[in-house]
VEXBASE-684651 format. One record per residue (C-alpha): residue number from 1; residue in one letter; x, y, z. Coordinates in steps of 0.02 Angstrom, whole numbers. Example, Ala and Ser with C-alpha at 12.3 -4.5 7.8 and 13.67 -1.06 7.14 Angstrom:
// residues 2
[rec 1,A,[615,-225,390]]
[rec 2,S,[684,-53,357]]
//
This chain:
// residues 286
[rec 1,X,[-1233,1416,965]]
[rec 2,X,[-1353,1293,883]]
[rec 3,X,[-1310,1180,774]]
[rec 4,X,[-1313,1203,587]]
[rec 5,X,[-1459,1152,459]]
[rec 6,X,[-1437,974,431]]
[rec 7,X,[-1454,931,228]]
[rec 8,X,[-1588,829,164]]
[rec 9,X,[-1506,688,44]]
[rec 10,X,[-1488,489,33]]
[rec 11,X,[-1361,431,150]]
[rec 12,X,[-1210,338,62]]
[rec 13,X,[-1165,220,198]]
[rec 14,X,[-1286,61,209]]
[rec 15,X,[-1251,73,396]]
[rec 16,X,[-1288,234,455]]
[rec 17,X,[-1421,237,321]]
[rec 18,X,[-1495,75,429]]
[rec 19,X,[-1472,150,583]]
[rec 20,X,[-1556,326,548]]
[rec 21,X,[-1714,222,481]]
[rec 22,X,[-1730,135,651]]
[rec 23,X,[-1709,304,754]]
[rec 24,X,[-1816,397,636]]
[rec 25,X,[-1929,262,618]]
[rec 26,X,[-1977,242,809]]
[rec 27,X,[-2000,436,830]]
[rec 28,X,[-2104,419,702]]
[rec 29,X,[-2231,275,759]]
[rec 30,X,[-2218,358,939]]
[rec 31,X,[-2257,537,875]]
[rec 32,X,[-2419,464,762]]
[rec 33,X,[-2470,384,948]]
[rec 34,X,[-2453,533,1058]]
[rec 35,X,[-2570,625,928]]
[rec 36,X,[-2679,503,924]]
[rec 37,X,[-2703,497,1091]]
[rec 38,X,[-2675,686,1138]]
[rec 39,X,[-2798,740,991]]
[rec 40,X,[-2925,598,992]]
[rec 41,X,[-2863,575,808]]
[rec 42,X,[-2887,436,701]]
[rec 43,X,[-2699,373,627]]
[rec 44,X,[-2634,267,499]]
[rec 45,X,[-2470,224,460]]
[rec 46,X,[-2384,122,337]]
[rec 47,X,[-2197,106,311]]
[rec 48,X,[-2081,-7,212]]
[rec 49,X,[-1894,9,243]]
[rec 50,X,[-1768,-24,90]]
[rec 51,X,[-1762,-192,102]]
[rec 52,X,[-1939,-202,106]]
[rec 53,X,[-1990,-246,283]]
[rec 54,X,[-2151,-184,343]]
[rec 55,X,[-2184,-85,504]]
[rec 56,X,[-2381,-15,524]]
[rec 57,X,[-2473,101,664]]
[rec 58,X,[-2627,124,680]]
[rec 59,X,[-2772,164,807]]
[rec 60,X,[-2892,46,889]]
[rec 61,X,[-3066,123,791]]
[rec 62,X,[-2964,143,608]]
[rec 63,X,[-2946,-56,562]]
[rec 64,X,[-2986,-15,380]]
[rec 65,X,[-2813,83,307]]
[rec 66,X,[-2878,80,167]]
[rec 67,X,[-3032,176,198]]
[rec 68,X,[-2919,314,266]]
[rec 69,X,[-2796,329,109]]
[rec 70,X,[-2947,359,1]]
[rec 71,X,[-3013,467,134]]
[rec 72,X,[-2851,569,103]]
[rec 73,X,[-2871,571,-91]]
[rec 74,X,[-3047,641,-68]]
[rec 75,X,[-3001,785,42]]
[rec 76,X,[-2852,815,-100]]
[rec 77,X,[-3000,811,-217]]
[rec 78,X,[-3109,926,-109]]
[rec 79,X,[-2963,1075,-80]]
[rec 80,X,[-2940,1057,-258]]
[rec 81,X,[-3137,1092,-312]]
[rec 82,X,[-3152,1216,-182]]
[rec 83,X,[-3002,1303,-241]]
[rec 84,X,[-3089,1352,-415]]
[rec 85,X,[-2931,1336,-518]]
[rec 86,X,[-2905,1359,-685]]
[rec 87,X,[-2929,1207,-840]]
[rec 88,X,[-2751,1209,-858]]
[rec 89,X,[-2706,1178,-674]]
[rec 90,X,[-2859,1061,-647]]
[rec 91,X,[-2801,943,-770]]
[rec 92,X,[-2629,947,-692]]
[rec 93,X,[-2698,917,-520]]
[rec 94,X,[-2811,767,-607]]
[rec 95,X,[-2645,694,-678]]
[rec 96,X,[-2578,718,-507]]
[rec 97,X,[-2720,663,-397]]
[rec 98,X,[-2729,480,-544]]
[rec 99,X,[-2525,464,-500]]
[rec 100,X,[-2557,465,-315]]
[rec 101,X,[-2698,357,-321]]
[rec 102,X,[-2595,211,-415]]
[rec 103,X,[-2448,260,-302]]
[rec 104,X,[-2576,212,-139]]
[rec 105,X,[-2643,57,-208]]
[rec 106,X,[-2472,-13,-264]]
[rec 107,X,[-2440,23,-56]]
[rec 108,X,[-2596,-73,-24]]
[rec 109,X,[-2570,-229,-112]]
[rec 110,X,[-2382,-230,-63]]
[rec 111,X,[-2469,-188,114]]
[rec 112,X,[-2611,-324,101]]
[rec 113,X,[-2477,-457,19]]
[rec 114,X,[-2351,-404,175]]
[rec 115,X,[-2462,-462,293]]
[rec 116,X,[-2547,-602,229]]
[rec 117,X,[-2373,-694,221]]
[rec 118,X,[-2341,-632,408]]
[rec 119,X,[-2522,-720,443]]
[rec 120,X,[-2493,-881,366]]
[rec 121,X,[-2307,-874,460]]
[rec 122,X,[-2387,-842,625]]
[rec 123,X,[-2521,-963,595]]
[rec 124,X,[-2410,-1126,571]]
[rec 125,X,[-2265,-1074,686]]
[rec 126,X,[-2359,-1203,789]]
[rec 127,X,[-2365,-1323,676]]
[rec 128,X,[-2157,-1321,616]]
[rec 129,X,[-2109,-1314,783]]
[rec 130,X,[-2198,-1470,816]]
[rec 131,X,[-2120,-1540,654]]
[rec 132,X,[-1943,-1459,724]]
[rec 133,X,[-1952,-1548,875]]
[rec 134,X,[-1998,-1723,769]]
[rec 135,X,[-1837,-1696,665]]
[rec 136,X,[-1751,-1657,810]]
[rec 137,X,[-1787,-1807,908]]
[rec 138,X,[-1740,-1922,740]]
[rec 139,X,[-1597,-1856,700]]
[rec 140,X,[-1506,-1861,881]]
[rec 141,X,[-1568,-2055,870]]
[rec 142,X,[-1486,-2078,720]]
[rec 143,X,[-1318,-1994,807]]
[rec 144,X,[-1318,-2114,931]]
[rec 145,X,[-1335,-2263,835]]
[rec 146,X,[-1212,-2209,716]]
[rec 147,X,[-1088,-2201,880]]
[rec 148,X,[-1145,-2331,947]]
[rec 149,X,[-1092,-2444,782]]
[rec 150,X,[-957,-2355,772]]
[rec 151,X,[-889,-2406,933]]
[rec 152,X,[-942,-2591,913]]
[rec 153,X,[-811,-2551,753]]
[rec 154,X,[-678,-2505,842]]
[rec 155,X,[-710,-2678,979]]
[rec 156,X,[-786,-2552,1111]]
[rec 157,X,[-940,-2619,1201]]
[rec 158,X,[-960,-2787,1150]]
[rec 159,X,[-1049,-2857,1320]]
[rec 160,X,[-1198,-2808,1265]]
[rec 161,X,[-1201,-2899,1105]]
[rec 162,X,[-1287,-3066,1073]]
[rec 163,X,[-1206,-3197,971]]
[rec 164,X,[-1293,-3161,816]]
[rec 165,X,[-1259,-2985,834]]
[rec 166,X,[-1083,-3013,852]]
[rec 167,X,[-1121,-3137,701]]
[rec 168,X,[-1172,-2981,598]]
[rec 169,X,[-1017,-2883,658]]
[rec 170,X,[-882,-2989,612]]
[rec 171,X,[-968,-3009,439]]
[rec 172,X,[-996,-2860,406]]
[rec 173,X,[-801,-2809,475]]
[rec 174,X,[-744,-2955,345]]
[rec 175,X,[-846,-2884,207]]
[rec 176,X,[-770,-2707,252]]
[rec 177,X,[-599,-2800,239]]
[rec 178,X,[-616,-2874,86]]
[rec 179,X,[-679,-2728,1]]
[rec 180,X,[-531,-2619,92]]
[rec 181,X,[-384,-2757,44]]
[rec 182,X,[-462,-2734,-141]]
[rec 183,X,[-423,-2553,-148]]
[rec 184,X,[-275,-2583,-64]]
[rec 185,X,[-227,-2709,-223]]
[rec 186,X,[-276,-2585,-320]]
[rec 187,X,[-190,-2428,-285]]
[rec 188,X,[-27,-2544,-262]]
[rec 189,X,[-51,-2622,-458]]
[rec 190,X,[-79,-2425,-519]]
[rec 191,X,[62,-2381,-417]]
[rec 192,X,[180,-2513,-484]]
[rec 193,X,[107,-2478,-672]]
[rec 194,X,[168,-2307,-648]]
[rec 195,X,[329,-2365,-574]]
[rec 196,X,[341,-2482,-733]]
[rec 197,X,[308,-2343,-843]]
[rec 198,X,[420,-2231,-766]]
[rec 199,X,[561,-2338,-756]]
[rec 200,X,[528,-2396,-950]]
[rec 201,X,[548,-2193,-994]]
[rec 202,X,[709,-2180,-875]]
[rec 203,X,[790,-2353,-975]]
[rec 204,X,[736,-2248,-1147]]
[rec 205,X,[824,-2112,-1083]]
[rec 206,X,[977,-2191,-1036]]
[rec 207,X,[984,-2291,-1194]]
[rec 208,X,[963,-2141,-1306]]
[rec 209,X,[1105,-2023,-1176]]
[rec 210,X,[1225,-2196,-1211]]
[rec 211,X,[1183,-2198,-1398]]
[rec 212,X,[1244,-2002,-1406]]
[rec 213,X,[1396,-2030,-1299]]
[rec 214,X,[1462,-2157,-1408]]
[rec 215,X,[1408,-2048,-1561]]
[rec 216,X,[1532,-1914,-1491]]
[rec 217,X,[1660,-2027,-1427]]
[rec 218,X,[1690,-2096,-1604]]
[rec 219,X,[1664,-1905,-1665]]
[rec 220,X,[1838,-1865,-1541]]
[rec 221,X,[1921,-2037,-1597]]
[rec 222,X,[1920,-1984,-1784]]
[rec 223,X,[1957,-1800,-1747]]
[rec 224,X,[2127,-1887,-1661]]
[rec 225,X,[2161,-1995,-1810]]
[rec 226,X,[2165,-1852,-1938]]
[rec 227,X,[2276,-1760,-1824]]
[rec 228,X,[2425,-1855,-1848]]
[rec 229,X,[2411,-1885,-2039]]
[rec 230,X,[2423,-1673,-2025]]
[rec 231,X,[2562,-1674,-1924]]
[rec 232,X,[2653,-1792,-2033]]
[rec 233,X,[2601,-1716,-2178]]
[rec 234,X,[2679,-1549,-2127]]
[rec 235,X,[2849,-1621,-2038]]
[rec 236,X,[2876,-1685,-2239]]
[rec 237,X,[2846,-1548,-2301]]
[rec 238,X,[2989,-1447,-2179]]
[rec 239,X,[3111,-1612,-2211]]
[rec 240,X,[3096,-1595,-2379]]
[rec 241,X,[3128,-1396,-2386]]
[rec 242,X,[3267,-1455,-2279]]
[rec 243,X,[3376,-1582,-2398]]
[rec 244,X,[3316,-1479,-2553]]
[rec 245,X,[3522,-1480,-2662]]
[rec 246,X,[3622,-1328,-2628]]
[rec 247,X,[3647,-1215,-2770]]
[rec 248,X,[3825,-1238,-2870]]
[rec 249,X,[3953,-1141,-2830]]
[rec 250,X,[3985,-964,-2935]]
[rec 251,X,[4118,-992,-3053]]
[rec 252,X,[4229,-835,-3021]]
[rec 253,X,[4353,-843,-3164]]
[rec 254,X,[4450,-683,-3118]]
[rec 255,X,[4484,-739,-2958]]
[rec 256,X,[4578,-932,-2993]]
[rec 257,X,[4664,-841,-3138]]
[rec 258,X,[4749,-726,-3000]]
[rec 259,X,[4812,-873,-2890]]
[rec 260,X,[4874,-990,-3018]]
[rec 261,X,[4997,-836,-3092]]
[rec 262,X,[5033,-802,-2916]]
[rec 263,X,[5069,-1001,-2889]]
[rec 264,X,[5174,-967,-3047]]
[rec 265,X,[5293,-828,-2984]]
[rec 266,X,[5327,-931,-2860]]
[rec 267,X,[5385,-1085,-2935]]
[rec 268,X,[5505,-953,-3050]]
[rec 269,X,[5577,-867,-2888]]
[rec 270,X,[5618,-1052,-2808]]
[rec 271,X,[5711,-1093,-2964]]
[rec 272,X,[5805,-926,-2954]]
[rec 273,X,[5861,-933,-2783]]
[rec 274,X,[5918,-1117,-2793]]
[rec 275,X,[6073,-1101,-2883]]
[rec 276,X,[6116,-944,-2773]]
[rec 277,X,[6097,-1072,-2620]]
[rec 278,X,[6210,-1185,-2689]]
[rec 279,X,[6339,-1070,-2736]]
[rec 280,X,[6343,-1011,-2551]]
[rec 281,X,[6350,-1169,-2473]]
[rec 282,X,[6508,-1235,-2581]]
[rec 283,X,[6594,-1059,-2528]]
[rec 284,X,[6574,-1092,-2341]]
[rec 285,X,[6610,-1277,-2365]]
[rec 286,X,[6805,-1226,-2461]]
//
């Protein structure tokens, strides 16, 4: 079973896009060489991938491409006169033929540009690799001497050094100390400044916490002094509802009538009986 018709279309991915060019793009030159060969043809062959690289074929007795390009439009031209069309459909094909032409030598001058700028590449490769190898050499002299120093810094490989070139070191190590004991003064007099200030906020902020604590402190002291004077207020208040004078008595008239005529009768029977008790006791007496 063979395999299905593959679809004609602009491939999505960059990378497969890339590496279908290349494939394509080889069969292609290699194809346009076997029939040049096999068929004694001439071939020319000009193309530009997406990113605008250029890749070329062509054979050894066509070095003018553009002689063959306008050689193409001419036998265009030629099928087209031979062809006897109509006015309509020969202006069309003029249109056309004037589109395709512009199209070519836009191809052209991107071609001739292309390869002028390869040319002038090629020609002073030469020349900037000479220039390479010149920056090359200067800068790895420079690395050593910059290691070098820096180990005569650190009090590495000092035998080698004449007096006045130790001379030179040690001033140039004092300058380098001076200059790093003035930084060091400095960032110590900003750090202490910031110190200052920070402490200077901290005492504000203490001062200002004390100033409300004693605010409320006073606030409680009064709230306690007016508490009492209430309390005293109201225990007067009960004392007095306390020794407030007791009503007077009722008068009940009825009732004190009743037990003086009661007192009465009695005084009246006491009197009645004592003569009796007399009379009694002189009878038991005889």
């Amino acid at each position: 079973m063979g395999r299905g018709r593959v679809q004609l279309k602009r491939i999505e991915n960059k990378i497969n896009r890339q590496v279908t060019f290349s494939k394509r793009r080889a069969g292609l030159l290699k194809k346009a060489h076997e029939i040049s060969i096999l068929c004694d043809a001439e071939v020319a062959l000009i193309v530009f991938s997406h990113k605008g690289k250029l890749f070329e074929y062509s054979t050894d007795s066509c070095p003018y491409k553009q002689q063959l390009l306008y050689m193409y439009l001419l036998l265009l031209l030629h099928q087209f006169l031979r062809a006897r069309p109509s006015l309509a459909f020969e202006n069309s094909l003029i249109q056309q033929l004037s589109k395709a032409k512009k199209s070519m030598e836009k191809i052209l001058e991107r071609y001739e540009r292309y390869s002028y700028a390869e040319r002038q590449l090629v020609a002073s490769e030469p020349e900037s690799q000479g220039n390479w190898s010149m920056d090359y050499n200067r800068l790895k002299a420079k690395v050593e001497l910059l290691q070098r120093n820096h180990r005569h810094y650190m009090g590495e490989e000092l035998e080698s050094l004449s007096l006045k070139e130790l001379q030179n070191l040690e001033q140039q190590l004092d300058t380098a100390l001076k200059l790093i004991r003035s930084k060091k003064n400095q960032l110590m007099y900003e750090s202490i400044s910031e110190l200052q200030r920070k402490e200077k906020a901290i005492q504000e902020q203490n001062t200002m916490l004390a100033k409300q604590i004693k605010e409320r402190e006073k606030t409680v002291a009064q709230q306690q002094q007016q508490q009492p004077q209430w309390g005293q207020q109201d225990h007067g208040l009960n004392t007095s509802s306390f020794l407030l004078p007791q009503p007077p008595p009722c008068l009940n008239i009825g009732g004190t009538y009743q037990e003086e005529a009661t007192e009465m009768r009695r005084n009246e029977l006491d009197l009645t009986l004592e003569p009796i008790y007399s009379c009694h006791l002189g009878c038991f007496a005889a």
